[in-house]
C-alpha positions in Angstrom: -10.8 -19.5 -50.8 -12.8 -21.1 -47.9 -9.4 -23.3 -47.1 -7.4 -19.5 -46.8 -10.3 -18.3 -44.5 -10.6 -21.2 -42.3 -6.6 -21.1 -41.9 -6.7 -17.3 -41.0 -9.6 -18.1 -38.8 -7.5 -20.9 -37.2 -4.4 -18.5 -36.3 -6.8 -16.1 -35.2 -8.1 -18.8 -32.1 -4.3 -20.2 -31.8 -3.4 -16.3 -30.4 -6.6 -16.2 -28.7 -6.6 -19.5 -27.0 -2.4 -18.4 -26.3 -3.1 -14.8 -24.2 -6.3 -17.1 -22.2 -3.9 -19.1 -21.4 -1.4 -16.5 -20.7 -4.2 -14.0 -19.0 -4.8 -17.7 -16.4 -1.4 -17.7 -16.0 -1.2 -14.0 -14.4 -4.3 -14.7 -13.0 -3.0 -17.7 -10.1 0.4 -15.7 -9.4 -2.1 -12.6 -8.6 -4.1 -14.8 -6.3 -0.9 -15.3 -4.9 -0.1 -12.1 -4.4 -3.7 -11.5 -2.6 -2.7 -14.0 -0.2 0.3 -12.6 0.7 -1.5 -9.2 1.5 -3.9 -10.7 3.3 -1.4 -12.5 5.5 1.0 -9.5 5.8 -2.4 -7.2 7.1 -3.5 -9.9 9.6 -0.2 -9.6 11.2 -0.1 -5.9 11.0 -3.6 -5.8 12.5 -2.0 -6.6 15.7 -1.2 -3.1 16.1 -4.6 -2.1 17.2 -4.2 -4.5 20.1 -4.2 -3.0 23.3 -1.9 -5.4 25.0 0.6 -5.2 22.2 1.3 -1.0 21.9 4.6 -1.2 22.9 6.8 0.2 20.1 9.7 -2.4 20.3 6.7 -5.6 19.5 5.5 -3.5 17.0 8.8 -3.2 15.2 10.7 -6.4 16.0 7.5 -9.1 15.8 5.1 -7.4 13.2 7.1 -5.4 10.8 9.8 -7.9 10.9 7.3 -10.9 10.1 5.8 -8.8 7.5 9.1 -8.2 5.7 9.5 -11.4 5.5 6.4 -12.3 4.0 7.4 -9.5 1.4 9.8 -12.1 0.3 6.9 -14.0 -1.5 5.7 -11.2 -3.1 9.1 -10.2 -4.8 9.1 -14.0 -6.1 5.6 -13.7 -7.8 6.0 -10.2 -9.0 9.2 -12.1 -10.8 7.3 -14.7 -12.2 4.7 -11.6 -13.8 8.0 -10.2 -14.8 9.0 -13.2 -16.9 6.1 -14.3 -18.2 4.5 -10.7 -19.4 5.8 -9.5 -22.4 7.8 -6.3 -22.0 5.7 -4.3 -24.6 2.9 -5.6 -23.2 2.8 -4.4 -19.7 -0.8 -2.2 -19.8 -2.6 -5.1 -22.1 -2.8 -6.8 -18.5 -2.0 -4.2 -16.1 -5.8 -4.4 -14.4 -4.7 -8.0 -13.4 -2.5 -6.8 -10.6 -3.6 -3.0 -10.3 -5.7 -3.5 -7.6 -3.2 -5.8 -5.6 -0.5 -3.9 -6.1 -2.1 -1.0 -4.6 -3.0 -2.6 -1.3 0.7 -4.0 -1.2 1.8 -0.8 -1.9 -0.2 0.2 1.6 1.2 -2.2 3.7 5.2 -1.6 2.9 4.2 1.9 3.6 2.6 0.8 6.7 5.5 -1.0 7.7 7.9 2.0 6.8 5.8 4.4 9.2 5.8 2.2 12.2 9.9 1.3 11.7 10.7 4.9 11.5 7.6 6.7 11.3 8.2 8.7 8.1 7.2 8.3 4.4 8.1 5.4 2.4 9.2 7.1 -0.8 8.0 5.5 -4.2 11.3 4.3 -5.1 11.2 2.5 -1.4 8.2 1.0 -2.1 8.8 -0.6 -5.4 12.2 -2.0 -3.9 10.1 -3.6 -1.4 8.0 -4.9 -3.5 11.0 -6.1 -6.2 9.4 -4.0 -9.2 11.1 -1.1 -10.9 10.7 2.3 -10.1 10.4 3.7 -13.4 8.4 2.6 -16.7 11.7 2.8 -18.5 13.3 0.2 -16.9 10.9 -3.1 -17.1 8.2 -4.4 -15.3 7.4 -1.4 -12.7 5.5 0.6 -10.2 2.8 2.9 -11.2 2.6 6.1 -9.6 -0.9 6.0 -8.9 -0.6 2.6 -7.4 2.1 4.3 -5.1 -0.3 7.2 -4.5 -3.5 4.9 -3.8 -1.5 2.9 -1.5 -0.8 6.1 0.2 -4.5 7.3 0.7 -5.1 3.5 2.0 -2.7 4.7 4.5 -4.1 7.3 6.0 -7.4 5.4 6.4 -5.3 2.7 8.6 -3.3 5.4 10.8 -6.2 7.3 11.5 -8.0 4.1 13.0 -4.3 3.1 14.9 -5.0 7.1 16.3 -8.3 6.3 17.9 -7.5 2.5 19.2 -3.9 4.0 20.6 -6.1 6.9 22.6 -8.2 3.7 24.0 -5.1 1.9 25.0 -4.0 4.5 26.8 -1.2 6.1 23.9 -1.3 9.7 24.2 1.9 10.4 22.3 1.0 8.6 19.2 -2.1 10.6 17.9 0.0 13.8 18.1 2.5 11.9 16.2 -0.1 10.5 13.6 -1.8 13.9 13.3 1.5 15.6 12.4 2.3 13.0 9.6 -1.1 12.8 8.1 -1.3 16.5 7.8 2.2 17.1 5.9 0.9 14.0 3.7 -1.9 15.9 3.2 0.0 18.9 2.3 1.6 16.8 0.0 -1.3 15.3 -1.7 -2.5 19.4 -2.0 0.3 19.9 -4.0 -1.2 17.6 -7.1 -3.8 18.7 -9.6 -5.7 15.4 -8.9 -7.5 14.9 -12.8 -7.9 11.3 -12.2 -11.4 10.4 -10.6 -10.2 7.6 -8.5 -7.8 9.1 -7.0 -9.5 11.9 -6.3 -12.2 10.5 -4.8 -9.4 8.9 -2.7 -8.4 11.9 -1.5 -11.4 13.1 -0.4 -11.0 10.2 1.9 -7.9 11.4 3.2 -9.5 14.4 4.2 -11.9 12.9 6.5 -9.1 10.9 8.0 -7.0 13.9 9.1 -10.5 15.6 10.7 -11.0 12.4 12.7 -7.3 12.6 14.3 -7.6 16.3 14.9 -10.5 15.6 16.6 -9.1 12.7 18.7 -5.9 15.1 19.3 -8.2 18.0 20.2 -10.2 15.3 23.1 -7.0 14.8 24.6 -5.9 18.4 25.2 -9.3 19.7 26.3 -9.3 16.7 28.7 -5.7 17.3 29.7 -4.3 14.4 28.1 -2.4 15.6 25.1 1.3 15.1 25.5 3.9 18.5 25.4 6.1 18.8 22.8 9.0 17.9 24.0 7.6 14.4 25.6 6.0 13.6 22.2 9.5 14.6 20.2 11.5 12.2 22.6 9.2 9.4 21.8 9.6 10.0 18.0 13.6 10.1 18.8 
């Protein structure tokens, strides 16, 4: 009897010590991951520099670089892909949950300044060389899209104020207009989940501060017309 338990006792540490050293595993192509966010958001940061607003940099340096950084990411997010086990996926979701979510921030990021509209879920998780939907493998989870979204706004609203000190009138009116239909947007949901919500409430604050910085600029005279602001977004 004590040889059967001490047998079962030994398989028991054999699966243990197995997901530790699976668990590691995910753990150095996360860090990965991290470091390709960080890199991606110093080079995006560069938008906030006042010698560097023209649209044209913006586009062809930073968002191109940072696509191409994205190129490391889909590599990593294919080595979680092959080493998680497909009806495993949530036993180690929390590993990448938090990374994905700022990655998630910075391809939408990179959508706006390109074209300035919203990078759509499915867009994202291209990007990022996941699936779109749960069904088919290793994918994207919506709030992960969604939290990426409210890290967004937090980023645009501080691009607002810095544009307005480098002398960009246009792009707070542009900025304001986005981040209130994303708002809209974001109304739409019955927001159960508390982080998200909490999120949100961020959000909120976010499209104040740019209706504030859009109401300085007309009372001082500043704030584009219509039609100049719609030629820029052309």
């Amino acid at each position: 009897m004590a040889d059967r338990i001490s047998e079962i006792f030994c398989l028991f540490q054999d699966y243990i010590n197995n997901e530790e050293e699976l668990r590691e595993e995910i753990r150095v192509i996360v860090r990965d991951l991290e470091k390709s966010g960080r890199d991606i958001l110093m080079i995006l940061q560069n938008i906030h520099n006042g010698n560097n607003m023209e649209e044209n940099i913006i586009v062809s340096e930073y968002c191109a670089t940072s696509r191409e950084l994205l190129n490391d990411v889909r590599k990593n997010y294919m080595r979680l892909t092959d080493i998680v086990p497909k009806d495993q996926y949530y036993r180690f979701y929390d590993q990448w949950r938090f990374v994905t979510q700022k990655l998630c921030f910075l391809a939408s990021l990179i959508i706006y300044l390109e074209i300035r509209v919203l990078a759509t879920k499915e867009t994202v998780a291209e990007m990022l060389g996941v699936k779109s939907n749960r069904e088919d493998g290793f994918h994207l989870e919506l709030e992960d899209y969604l939290m990426g979204l409210l890290q967004l706004s937090a980023e645009l609203s501080r691009f607002a104020i810095n544009s307005v000190t480098n002398g960009d009138y246009n792009r707070p009116i542009e900025i304001a207009r986005f981040m209130n239909e994303l708002n809209a947007g974001f109304r739409v949901l019955n927001l159960k989940n508390d982080s998200l919500r909490k999120r949100y409430d961020g959000l909120k604050y976010a499209v104040k501060k740019v209706e504030e910085v859009v109401y300085d600029l007309s009372i001082r005279g500043l704030k584009p017309s219509p039609d100049t602001v719609s030629q820029e977004v052309e």
